[in-house]
C-alpha positions in Angstrom: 103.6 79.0 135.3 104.6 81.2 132.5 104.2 79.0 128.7 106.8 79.9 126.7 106.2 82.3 123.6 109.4 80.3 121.6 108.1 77.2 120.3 109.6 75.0 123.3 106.1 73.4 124.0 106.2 71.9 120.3 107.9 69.4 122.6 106.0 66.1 123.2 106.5 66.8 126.8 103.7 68.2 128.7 105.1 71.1 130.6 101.3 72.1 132.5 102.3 69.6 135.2 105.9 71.9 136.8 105.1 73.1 139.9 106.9 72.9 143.4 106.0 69.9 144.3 106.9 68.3 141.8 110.4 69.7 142.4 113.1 69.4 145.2 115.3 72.5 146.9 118.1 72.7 144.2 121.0 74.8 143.6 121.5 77.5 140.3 124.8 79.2 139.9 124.7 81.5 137.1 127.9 83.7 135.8 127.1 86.4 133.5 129.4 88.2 130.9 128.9 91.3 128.9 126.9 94.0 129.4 124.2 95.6 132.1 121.8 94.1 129.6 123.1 90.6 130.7 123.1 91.1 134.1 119.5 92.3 133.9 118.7 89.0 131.8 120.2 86.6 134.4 118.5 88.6 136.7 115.2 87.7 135.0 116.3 83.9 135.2 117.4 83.5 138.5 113.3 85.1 139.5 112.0 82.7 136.9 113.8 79.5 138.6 112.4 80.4 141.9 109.3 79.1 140.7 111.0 75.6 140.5 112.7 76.1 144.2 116.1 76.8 142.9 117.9 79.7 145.1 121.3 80.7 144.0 124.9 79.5 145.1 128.1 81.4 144.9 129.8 78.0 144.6 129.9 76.1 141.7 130.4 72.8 143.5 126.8 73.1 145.1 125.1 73.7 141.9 123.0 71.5 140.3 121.9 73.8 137.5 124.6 75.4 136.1 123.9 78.8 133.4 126.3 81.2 131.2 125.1 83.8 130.2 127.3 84.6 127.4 128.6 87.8 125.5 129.2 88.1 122.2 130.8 92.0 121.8 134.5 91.5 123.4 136.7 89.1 123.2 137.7 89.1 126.8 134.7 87.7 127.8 134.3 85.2 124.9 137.7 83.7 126.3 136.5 83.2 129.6 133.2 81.8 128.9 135.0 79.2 126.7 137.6 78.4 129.5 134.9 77.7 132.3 132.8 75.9 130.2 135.0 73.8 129.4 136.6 73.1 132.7 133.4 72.0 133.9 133.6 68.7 132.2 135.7 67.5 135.4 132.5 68.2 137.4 129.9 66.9 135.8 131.6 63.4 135.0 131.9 64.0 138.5 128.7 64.6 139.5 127.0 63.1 135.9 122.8 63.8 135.7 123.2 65.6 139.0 124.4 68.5 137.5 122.8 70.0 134.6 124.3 72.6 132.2 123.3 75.4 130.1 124.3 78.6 127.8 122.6 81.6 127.2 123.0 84.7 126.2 124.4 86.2 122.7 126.9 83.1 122.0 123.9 81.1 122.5 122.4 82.7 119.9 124.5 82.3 116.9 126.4 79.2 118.4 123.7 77.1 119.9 123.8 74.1 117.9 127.7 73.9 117.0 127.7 74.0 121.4 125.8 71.5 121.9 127.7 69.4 119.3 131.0 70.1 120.5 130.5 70.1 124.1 129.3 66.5 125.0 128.5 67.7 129.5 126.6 70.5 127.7 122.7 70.0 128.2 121.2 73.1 126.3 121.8 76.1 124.8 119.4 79.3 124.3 119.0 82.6 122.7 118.0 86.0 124.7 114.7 86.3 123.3 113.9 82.6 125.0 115.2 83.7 128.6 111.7 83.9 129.6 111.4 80.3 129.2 113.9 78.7 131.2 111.8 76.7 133.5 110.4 75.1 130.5 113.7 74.4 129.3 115.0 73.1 132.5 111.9 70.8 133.1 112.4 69.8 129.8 116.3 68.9 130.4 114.9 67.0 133.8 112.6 65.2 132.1 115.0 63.2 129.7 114.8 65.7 126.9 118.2 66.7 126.3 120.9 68.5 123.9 119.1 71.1 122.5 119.9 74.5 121.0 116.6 77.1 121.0 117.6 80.3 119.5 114.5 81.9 117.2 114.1 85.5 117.9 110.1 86.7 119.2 110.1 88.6 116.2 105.8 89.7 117.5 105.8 93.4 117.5 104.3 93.6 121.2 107.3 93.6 123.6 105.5 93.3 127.1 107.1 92.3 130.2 107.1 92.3 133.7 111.2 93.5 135.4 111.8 90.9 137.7 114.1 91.6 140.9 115.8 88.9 143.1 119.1 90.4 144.2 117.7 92.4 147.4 118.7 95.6 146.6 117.0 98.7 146.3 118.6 99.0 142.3 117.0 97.8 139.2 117.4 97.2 135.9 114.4 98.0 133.6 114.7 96.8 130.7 112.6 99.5 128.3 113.7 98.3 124.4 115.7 95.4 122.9 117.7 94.8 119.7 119.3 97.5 117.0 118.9 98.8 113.8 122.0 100.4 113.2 124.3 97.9 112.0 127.7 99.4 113.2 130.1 97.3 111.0 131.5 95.9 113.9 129.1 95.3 116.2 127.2 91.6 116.8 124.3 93.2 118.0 121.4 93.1 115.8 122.1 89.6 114.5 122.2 88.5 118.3 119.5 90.3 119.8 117.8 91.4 116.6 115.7 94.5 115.6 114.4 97.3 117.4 111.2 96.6 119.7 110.6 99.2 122.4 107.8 98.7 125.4 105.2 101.3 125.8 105.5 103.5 127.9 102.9 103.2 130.3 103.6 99.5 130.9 107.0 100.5 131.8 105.8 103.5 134.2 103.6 101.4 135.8 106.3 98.8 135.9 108.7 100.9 137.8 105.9 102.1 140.2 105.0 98.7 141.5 108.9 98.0 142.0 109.0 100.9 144.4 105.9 100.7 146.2 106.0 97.1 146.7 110.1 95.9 146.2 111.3 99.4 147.7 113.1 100.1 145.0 114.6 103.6 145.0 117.0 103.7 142.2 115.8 102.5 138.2 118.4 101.8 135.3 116.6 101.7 132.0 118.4 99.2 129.9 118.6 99.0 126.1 121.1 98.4 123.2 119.8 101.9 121.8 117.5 103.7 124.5 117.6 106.9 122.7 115.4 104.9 120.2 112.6 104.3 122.8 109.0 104.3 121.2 109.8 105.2 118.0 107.8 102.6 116.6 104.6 103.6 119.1 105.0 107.4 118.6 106.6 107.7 121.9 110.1 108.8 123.0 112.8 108.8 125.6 111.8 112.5 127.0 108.4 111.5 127.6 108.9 108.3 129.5 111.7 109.9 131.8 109.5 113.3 132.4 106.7 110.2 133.6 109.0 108.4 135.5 110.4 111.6 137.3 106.8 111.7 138.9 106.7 108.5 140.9 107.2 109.3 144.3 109.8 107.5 146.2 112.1 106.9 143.3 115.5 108.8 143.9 117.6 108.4 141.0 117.0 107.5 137.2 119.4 106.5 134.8 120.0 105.0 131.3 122.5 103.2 129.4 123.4 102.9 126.3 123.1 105.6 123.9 123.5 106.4 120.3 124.8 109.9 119.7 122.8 109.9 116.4 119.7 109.7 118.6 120.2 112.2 120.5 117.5 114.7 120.3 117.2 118.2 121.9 114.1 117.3 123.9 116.2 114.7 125.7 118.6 117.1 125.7 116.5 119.5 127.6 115.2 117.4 129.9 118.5 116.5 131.6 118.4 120.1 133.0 114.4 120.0 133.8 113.7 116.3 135.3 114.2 116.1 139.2 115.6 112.7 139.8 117.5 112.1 136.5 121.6 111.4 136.8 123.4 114.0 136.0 125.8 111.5 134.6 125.7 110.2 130.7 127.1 107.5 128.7 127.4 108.3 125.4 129.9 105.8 123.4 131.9 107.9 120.6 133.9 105.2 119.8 136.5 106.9 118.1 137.5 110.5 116.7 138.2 110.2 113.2 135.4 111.1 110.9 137.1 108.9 108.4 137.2 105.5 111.2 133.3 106.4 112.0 132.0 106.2 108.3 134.0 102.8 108.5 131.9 102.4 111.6 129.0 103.4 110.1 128.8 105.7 113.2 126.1 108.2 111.0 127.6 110.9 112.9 130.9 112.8 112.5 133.3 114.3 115.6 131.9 117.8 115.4 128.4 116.7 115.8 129.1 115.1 118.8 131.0 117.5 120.7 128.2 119.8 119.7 125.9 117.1 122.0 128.6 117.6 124.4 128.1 121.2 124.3 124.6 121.2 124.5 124.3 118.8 127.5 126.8 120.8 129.4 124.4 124.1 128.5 121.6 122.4 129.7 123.1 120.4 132.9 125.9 122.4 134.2 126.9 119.2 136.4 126.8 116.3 134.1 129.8 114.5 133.6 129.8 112.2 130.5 131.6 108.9 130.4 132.5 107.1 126.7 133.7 104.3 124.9 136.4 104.3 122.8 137.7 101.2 120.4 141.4 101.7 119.6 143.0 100.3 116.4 139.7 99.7 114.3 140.1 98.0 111.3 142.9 99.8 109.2 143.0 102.8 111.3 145.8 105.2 110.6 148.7 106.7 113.1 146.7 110.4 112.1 143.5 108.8 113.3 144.4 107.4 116.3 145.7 111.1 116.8 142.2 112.3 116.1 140.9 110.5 118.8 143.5 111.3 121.0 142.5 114.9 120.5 138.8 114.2 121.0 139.7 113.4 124.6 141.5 116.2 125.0 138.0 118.1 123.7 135.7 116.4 125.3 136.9 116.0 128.9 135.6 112.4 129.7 134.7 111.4 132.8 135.6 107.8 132.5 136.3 106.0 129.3 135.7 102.0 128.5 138.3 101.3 126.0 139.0 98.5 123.8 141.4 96.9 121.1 138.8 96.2 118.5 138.6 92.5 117.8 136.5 90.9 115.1 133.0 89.6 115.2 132.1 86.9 112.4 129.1 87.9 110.2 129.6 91.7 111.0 130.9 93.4 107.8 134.3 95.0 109.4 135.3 91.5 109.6 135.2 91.5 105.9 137.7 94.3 105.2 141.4 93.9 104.5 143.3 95.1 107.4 146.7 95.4 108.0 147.2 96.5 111.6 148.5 94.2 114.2 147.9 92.7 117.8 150.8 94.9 119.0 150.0 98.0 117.1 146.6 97.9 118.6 147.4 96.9 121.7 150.1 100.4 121.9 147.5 102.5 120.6 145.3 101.2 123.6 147.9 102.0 126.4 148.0 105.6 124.6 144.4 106.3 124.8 144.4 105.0 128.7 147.0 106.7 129.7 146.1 109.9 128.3 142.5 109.6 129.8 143.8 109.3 133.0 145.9 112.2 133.0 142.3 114.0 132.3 140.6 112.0 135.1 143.3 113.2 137.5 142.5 117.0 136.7 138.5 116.3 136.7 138.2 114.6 140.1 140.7 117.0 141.9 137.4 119.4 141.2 135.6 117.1 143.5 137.9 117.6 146.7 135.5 120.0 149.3 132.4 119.2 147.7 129.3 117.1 149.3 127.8 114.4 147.9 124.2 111.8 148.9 125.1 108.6 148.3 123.3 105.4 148.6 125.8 102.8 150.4 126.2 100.1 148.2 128.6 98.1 150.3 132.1 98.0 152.0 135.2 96.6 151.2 139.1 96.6 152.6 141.8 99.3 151.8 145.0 98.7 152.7 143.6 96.9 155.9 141.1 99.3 156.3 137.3 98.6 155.8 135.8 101.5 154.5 132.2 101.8 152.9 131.3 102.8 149.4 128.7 104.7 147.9 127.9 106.3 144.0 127.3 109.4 143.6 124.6 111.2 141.7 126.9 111.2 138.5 128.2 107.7 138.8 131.5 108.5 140.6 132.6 105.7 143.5 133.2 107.4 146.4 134.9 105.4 149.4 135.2 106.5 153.4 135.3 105.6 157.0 132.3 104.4 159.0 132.0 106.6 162.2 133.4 105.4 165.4 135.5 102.8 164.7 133.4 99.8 163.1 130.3 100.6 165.1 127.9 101.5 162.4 129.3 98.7 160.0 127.9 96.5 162.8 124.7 98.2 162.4 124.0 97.5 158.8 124.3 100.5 157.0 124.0 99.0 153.3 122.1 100.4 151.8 121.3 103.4 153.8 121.2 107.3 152.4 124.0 109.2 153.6 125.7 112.4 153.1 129.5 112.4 152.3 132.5 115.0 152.0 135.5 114.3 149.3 138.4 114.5 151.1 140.8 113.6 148.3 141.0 112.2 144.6 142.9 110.5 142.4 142.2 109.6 139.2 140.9 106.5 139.7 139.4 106.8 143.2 138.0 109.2 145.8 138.2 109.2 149.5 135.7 111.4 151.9 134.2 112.1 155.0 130.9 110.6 156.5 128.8 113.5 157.3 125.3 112.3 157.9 123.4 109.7 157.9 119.8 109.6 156.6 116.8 107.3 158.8 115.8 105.3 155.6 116.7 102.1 155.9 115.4 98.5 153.6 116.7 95.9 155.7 
């Protein structure tokens, strides 16, 4: 097994000993909040526990290791990890030391202890930095040692690992760089996840190549708070590592998420219009479009700037579609800067916006300024911004209607009494339509196979099409 890098095995248990037969077939139900980053971290877990013969349950009841992973960024999802945590009291004086409990994730990380405190049918809590270490921890939990909070930081300048994949899908996550440096004023981040460290490059090139070759993975998301920061500290960058990865044979599509406009450079620029397999679809969060709001932000870049990215990108992809995120009613924002960003949309012609009222984050220094807005202010200012983007996402996907797309099938799913399968396209659109011949190929298992599909019709929030043809690869 693994030995933790965190300072777990300062414990006077000896963990040398874990290994499956020491443990019975037991049940983990994990429910993860936040961001891609999380899902890719309980990803990581739920490969790690398979090592102690836990296999996953959709059904809290069956569990007998229950894990959050926790988000720290939105209140939304700080509300609902608080609610079913604390329901589960009810099950475990139910069940008592059959059913073991534990947080991770960014709450975990600057909460920990006061969790553990409060929440007497909590067993542990740990930071994302420890998430490599969760057998340890849960040995240690089975083995009498409980209540404890672990949430140091591996503050080593080496950031080596190996992307783990247990969902059976031919998608992964690779995580390529963790933390942040730029201290938005309003953003957890760095204090959660810490500073920059990025992998190098060849670990992560070889890393993706073994998860095709042997896993059959075909399409790669690399992960990080910043990826547009990638390597910095190694003399490498984002370019470089996607021009390497655009070389591995069998890999379709590539992808990354999130970036910081400031970090945009013209070489990655470029090589959205040279690299093969790379989506022509970006994320690139604005957040709003008042200069004045992002030097509150501490955004370091101003609207013009950006829209000149935009600009660029376009020049250099014809086909990319851009997606954003936009945080209405920031912290003393004005009815002429809410207008601003209003008119950003109108400029930049989104794809798809994430949108949010902003709410505070202790320790972050917007939470520190006076501000006079209120709930229902922001919360108007919100409905404006979606209901203006959608007007935009009407126009944009009508240009979709006749057009062919490859999609992967990622699933199926009811419509109005109808199943119909679902597949993304290359720039991250969902794109839903009828199997042929009644349910015959449903019946056949086409998850998950390559096929080609005609947009029939579009609205702004969904698309329809035509099966056209369907390719011979097939996974399962």
């Amino acid at each position: 097994m693994e030995k933790s890098p965190t300072g777990l095995g300062q414990s006077n248990l000896d963990y040398s000993s874990i290994t499956l037969e020491n443990f019975p077939e037991r049940k983990v139900w994990i429910k993860t909040f936040g961001c891609q980053m999380n899902y890719h971290d309980s990803d990581r877990m739920a490969a790690h526990l398979k090592m102690l013969n836990f296999s996953q349950t959709e059904e809290v009841e069956d569990a007998d290791l229950v894990l959050f992973n926790t988000c720290a960024v939105r209140d939304l999802a700080n509300n609902k990890f608080y609610s079913q945590l604390g329901e589960l009291k009810h099950l475990k004086k139910k069940k008592g030391k059959d059913l073991i409990i534990g947080v991770g994730g960014c709450v975990a990380q600057t909460e920990g202890k006061d969790l553990v405190k409060k929440y007497k049918h909590l067993n542990f809590a740990f930071g994302p930095d420890t998430i490599d270490a969760i057998n340890d921890m849960v040995f240690r939990t089975y083995a009498g040692d409980d209540k404890f909070s672990i949430n140091t930081w591996d503050r080593s300048s080496d950031f080596s690992i190996e992307t783990k994949v247990n969902h059976g899908t031919p998608q992964a996550f690779v995580n390529i760089i963790k933390g942040c440096d730029k201290y938005c004023t309003y953003c957890i981040v760095p204090y959660t996840r810490g500073r920059e460290r990025s992998r190098r490059k060849d670990e992560i090139i070889t890393d993706v190549k073994r998860l095709v070759e042997y896993q059959g993975i075909q399409e790669v998301m690399l992960l990080g708070q910043n990826v547009n920061s990638f390597g910095k500290e190694n003399g490498e960058n984002l370019s470089e590592l996607i021009m390497g990865l655009d070389e591995i044979n069998g890999l379709e599509i590539l992808r990354y998420t999130t970036s910081h406009p400031y970090d945009v450079s013209d070489e990655l620029i470029a090589v959205h219009g040279s690299a093969k397999k790379l989506s022509k679809h970006l994320h690139l969060p604005v957040q709003s479009g008042s200069d004045t709001v992002l030097q509150r932000m501490n955004r370091e870049y101003t609207k013009e700037h950006y829209l000149g990215l935009l600009e660029k990108l376009r020049k250099s992809q014809p086909e990319i579609v851009v997606s954003s995120d936009i945080i209405c009613g920031f912290v003393n924002e004005t009815d002429e800067e809410h207008q601003e960003t209003i008119d950003l949309l109108d400029r930049a012609q989104f794809d798809f916006i994430y949108s949010y009222v902003y709410s505070e984050r202790s320790k972050t220094r917007a939470a520190k300024m006076e501000d006079f807005l209120t709930k229902e202010v922001r919360k108007s200012r919100l409905h404006e911004v979606q209901a203006h983007q959608l007007k935009i996402q009407q126009k944009l996907r009508q240009e979709m209607v006749g057009k062919t797309y490859r999609v992967l099938i990622e699933g199926s799913n009811s419509m109005k009494g109808e199943v119909k399968l679902k597949g993304r396209t290359n720039c991250n659109r969902i794109i839903h339509f009828k199997p042929m011949m009644n349910d015959h190929l449903i019946e056949r298992n086409l998850k998950w196979h390559w096929v080609d599909v005609k947009c029939t019709s579009a609205t702004a929030l969904s698309c329809q099409g035509e099966l056209l043809e369907i390719y011979g690869r097939r996974l399962h």
